[in-house]
VOGU-3710 file (C-alpha; in Angstrom, 3 decimals, decimal comma):
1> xxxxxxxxxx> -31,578/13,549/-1,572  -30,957/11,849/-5,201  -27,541/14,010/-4,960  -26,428/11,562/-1,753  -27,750/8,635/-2,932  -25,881/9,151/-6,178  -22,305/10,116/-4,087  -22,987/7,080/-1,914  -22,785/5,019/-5,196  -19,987/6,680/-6,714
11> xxxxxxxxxx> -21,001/6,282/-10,488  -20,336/9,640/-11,749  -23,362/11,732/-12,724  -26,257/8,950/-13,169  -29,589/9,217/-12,428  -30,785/6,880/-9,593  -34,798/6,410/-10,224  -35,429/3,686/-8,234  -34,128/1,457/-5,317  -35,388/-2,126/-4,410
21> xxxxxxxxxx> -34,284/-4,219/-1,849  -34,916/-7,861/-1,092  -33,645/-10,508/1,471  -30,051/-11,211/-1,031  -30,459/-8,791/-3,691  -30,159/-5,016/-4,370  -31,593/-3,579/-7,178  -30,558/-0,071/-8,142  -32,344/1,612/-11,069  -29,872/4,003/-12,755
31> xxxxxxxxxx> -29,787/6,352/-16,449  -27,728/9,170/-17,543  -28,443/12,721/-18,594  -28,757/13,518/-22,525  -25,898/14,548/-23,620  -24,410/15,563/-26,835  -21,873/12,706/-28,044  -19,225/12,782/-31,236  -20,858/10,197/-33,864  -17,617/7,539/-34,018
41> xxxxxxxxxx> -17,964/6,966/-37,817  -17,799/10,916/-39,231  -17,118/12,551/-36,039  -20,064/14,920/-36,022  -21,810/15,884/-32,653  -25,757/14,492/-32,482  -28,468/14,917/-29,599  -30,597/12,383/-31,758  -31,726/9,926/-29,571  -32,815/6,630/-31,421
51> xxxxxxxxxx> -34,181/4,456/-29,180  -33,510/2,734/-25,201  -31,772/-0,545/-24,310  -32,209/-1,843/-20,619  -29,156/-3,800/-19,616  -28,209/-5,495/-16,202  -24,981/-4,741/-14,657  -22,698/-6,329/-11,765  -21,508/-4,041/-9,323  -19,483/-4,346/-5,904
61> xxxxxxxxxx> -21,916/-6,528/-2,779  -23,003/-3,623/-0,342  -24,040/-5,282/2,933  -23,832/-8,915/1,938  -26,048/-8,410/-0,952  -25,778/-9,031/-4,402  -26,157/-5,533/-6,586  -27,441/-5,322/-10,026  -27,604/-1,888/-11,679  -30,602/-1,671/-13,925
71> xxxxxxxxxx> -29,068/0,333/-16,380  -31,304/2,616/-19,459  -28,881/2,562/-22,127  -29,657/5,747/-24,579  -28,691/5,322/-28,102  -28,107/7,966/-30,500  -28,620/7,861/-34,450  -26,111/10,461/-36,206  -27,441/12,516/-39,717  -24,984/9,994/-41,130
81> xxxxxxxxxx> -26,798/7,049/-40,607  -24,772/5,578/-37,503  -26,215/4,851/-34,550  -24,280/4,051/-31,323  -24,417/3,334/-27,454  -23,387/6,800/-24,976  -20,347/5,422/-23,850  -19,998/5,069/-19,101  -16,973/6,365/-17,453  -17,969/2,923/-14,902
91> xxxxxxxxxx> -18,711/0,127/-17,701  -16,064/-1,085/-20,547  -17,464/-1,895/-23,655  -19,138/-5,031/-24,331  -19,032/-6,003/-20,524  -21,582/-6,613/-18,166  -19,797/-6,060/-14,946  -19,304/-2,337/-13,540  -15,134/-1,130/-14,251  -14,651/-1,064/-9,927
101> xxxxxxxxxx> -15,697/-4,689/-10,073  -12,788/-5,669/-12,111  -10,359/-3,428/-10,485  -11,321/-5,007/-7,483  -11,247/-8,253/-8,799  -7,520/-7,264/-10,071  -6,525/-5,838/-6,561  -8,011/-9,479/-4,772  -5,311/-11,176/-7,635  -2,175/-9,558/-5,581
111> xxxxxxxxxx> -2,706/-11,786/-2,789  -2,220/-15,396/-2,448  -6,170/-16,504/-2,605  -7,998/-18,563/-5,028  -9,969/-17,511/-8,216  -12,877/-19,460/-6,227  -12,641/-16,900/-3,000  -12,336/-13,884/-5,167  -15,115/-15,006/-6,884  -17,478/-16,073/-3,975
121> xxxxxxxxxx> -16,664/-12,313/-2,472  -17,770/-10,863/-5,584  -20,834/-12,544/-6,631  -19,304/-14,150/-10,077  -18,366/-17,017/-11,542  -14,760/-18,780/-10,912  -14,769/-18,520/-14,847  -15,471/-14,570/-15,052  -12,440/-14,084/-12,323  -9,766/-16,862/-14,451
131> xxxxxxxxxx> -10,913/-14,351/-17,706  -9,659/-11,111/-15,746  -6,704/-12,277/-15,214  -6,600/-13,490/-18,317  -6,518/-10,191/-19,523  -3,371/-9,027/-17,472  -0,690/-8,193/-20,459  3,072/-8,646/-18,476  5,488/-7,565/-20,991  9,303/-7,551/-19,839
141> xxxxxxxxxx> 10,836/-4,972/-22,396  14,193/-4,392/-21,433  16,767/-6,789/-19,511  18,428/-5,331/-16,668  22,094/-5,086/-15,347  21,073/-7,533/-12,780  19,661/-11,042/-13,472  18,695/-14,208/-11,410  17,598/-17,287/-13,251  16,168/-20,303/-10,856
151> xxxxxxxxxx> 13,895/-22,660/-11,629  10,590/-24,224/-9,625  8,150/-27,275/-10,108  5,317/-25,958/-11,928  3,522/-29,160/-13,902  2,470/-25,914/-16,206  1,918/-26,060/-19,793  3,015/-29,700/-20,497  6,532/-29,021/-18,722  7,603/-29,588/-15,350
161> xxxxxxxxxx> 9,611/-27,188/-14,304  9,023/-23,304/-15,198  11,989/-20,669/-14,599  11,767/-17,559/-12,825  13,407/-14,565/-13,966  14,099/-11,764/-11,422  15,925/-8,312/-10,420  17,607/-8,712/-6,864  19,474/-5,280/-6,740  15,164/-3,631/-6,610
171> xxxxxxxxxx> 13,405/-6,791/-5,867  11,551/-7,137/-8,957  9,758/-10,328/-10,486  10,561/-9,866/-14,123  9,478/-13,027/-16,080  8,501/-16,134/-15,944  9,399/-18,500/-18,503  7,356/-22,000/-19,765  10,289/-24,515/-19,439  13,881/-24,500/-18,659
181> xxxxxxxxxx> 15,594/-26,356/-21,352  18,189/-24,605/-23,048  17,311/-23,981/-26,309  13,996/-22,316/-24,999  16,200/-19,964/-23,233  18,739/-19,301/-25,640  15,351/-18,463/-28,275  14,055/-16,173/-25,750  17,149/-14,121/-24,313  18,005/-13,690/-28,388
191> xxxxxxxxxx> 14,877/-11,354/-28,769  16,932/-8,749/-26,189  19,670/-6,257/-26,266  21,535/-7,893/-23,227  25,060/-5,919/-23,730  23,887/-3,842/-20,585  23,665/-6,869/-18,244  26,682/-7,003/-16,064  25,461/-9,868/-13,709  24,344/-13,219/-14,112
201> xxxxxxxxxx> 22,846/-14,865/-11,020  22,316/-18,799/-10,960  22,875/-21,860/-9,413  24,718/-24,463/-10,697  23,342/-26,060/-13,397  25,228/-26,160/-16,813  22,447/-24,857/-19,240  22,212/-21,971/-17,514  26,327/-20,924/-17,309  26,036/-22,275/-20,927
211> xxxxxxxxxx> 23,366/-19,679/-21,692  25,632/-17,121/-19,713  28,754/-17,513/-21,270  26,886/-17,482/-25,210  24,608/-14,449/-24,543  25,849/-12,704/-21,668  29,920/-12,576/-22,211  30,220/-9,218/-20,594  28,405/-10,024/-17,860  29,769/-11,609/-14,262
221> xxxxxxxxxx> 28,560/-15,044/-13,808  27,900/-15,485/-9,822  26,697/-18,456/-7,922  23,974/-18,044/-5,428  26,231/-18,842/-2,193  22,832/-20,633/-0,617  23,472/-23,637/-3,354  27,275/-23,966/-2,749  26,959/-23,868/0,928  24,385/-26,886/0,835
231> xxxxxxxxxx> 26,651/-28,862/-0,997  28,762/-28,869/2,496  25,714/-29,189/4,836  24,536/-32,182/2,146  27,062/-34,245/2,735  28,010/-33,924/5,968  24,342/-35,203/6,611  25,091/-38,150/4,551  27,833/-39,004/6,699  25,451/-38,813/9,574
241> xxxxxxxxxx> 22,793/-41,149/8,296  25,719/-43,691/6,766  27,060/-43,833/10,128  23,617/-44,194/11,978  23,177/-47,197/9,935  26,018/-48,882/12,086  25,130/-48,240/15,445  22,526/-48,962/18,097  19,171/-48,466/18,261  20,061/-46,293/21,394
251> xxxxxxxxxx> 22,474/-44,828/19,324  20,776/-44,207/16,682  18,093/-42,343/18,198  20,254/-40,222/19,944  22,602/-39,520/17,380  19,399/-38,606/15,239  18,173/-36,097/17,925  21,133/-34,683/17,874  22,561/-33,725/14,664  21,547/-30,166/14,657
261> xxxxxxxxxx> 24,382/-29,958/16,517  26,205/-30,608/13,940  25,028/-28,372/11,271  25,290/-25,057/13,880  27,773/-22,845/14,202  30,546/-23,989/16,625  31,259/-20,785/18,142  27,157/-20,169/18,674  26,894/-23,021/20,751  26,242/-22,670/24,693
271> xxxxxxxxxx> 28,680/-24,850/27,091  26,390/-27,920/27,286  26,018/-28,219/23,562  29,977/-28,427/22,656  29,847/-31,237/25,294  26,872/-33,052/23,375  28,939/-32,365/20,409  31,749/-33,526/21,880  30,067/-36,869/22,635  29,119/-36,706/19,021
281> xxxxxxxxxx> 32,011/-36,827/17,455  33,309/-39,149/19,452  30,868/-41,860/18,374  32,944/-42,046/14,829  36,185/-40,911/13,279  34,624/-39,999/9,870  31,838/-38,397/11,446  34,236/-36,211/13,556  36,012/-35,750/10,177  33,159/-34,290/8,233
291> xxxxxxxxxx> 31,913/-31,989/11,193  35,800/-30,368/11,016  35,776/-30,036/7,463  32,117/-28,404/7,559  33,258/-25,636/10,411  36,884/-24,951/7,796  34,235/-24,580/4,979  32,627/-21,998/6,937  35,923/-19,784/7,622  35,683/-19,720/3,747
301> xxxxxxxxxx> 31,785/-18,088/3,763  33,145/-15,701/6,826  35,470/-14,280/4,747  34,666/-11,152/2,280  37,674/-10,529/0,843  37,330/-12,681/-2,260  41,953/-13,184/-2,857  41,643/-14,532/0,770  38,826/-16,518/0,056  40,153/-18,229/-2,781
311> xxxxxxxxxx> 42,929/-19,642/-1,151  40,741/-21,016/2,006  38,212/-22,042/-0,532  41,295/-24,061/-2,033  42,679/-25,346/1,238  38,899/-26,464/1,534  39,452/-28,960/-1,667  42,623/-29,892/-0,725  42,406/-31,295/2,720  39,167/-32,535/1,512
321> xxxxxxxxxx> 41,045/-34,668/-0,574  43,234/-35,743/1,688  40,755/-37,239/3,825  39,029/-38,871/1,096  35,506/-38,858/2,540  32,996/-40,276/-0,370  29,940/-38,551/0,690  32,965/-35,280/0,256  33,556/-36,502/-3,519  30,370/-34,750/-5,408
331> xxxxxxxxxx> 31,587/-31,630/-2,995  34,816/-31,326/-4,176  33,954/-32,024/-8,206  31,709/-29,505/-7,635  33,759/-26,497/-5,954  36,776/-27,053/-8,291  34,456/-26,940/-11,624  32,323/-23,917/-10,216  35,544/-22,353/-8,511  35,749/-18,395/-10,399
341> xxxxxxxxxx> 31,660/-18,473/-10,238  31,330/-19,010/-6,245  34,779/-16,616/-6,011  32,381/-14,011/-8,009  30,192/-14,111/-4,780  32,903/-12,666/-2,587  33,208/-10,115/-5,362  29,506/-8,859/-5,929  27,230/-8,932/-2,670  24,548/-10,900/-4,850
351> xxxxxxxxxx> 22,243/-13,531/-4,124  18,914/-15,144/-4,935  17,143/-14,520/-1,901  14,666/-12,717/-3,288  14,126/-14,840/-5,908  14,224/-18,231/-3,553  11,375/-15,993/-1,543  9,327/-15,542/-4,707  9,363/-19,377/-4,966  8,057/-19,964/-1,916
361> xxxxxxxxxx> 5,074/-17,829/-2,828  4,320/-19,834/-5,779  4,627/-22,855/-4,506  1,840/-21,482/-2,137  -0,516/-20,318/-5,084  0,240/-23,471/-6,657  -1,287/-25,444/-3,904  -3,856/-23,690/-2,874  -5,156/-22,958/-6,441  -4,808/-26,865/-7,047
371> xxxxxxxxxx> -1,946/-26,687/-9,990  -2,563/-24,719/-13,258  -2,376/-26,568/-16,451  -2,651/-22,829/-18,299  0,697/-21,456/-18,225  -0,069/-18,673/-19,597  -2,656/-18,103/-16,913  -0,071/-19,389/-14,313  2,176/-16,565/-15,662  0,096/-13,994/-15,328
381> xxxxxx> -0,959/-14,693/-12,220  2,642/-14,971/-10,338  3,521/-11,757/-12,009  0,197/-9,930/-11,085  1,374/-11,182/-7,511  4,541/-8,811/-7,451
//
């Protein structure tokens, strides 16, 4: 009977002398067998026993109820003078809390939940579950041929913004760094061998093509296409809400409704929606002009081959500049000083998706968990997430 009672617990080969229940609480009674342990100062074997400890130790809830092992501790005294604890294959030294609590604990920390719930389901402190992860060592040791760089709005460490360093081509979350200014980067890509890198994913911000072009000159510098294809979509939106501003109230309104007309596709629209759009575009000539210059920037994302694209994305600037649209301006200053980098897209079938995903997930740990002024504890708990 001891023999299922022990399996049931799954601690190994303990002793189980005594069971007590109350209305929260379990109380399990447990020792070990003698044994014959190696003395860790001169390495000599010793059945010596020296005296008994009694020490109280956290283990996993079993029906609601809080469990407390009531461990007998044996400890041995060696001819040499040493004397030492018998060392558990289910407690870590100098801890109080069984080793399946913390891998537990550790396995809760891979979802998106607080240190609060993970605590609450375990019976300890918000404290005892902020030190476990605390613990997590994420070491990136080698740089891959792929790397994406973006940054998010962490309010961690002092800084506010954090960067994100990840592998698209296997979906990996490799890093995350404390700030994104530029000589912090430059400081911390130094420490790797990075000739094996052969692309560099980013958006377009000039520390980080700066950082590119100094550390990473082998390596192809690509633009995520989601941040050059906003640009477009930007600004044609600003057109909309400039020209809102001079109609109706009627208009207005409608015009407002409506305008997801004029961010979709033209040829995914159904009959009655290229006559709203229609109307539309009708309502002003610089609105009309924007929508037409959004649907030519799109032939330039349809197209793969990157030679072909160059010369649409080209045609793009030029007419663009033709028509002189100043919502257009930043658009144009912006695809003719990031031209061979957004080209590199059509080259290399690259993007940050998976990093813009992993984002998104912090952003929801970073709500939920109320910010984290640690960084360090931030860190390891995004990367414990992956």
């Amino acid at each position: 009977m001891n023999n299922c009672i022990t399996d049931f617990l799954g601690l190994g080969n303990v002793l189980i002398k005594n069971v007590v229940e109350t209305s929260s609480k379990l109380s399990v009674f447990v020792e070990t067998k003698p044994s014959y342990p190696n003395c860790p100062s001169c390495g000599n074997r010793t059945s010596r026993i020296h005296d008994y400890r009694n020490q109280i130790i956290k283990d996993l809830p079993y029906r609601n109820l809080t469990v407390n092992l009531f461990l007998r501790k044996r400890r041995y005294r060696c001819s040499c003078g040493k004397r030492f604890f018998e060392k558990y294959s289910f407690l870590p030294r100098y801890h109080h809390m069984s080793q399946r609590v913390y891998l537990n604990i550790l396995k809760e920390l891979t979802e998106s939940v607080t240190f609060k719930c993970v605590a609450k389901r375990f019976g300890v402190s918000t404290n005892t579950v902020a030190r476990v992860c605390d613990m997590l060592n994420h070491t990136l040791y080698k740089l891959p041929e792929t790397i994406s760089i973006d940054e998010f709005k962490g309010n961690s460490g002092g800084n506010k913004y954090q960067c994100i360093l990840t592998n698209p081509t296997n979906h990996k979350l490799l890093d995350i760094l404390a700030t994104r200014e530029k000589d912090y980067l430059h400081n911390y890509f130094s420490n790797y061998e990075r000739g094996n890198v052969k692309y560099f994913i980013m958006d377009m911000w000039e520390p980080y093509k700066d950082i590119a072009l100094t550390l990473f000159p082998k390596a192809m510098i690509i633009i995520d296409k989601y941040h050059y294809i906003r640009q477009v979509y930007w600004a044609l939106d600003k057109v909309r809400k400039r020209v809102e501003k001079t109609l109706s109230e009627q208009e207005r309104v409608y015009l407002k409704k409506q305008r997801y007309l004029l961010r979709k596709k033209y040829y995914k629209l159904k009959p009655y929606e290229k006559n709203n759009l229609k109307k539309l575009l009708s309502i002003d000539n610089d609105l009309k002009t924007a929508w037409e210059l959004k649907e030519l920037f799109l032939d330039f994302t349809r197209e793969n081959n990157p030679d072909k694209a160059a010369k649409l994305l080209k045609g793009f600037i030029e007419i663009s500049k033709e028509v002189n649209i100043e919502e257009f301006r930043p658009v144009i200053t912006a695809y003719t000083n990031w031209f061979e980098y957004i080209i590199n897209s059509k080259r290399v079938a690259l993007t940050n998706a998976y990093t813009e995903g992993t984002n998104n997930k912090i952003k929801v740990l970073k709500r939920i968990g109320y910010l984290y002024t640690n960084f360090e504890r931030f860190r390891n708990r995004i990367l414990h997430l992956n």
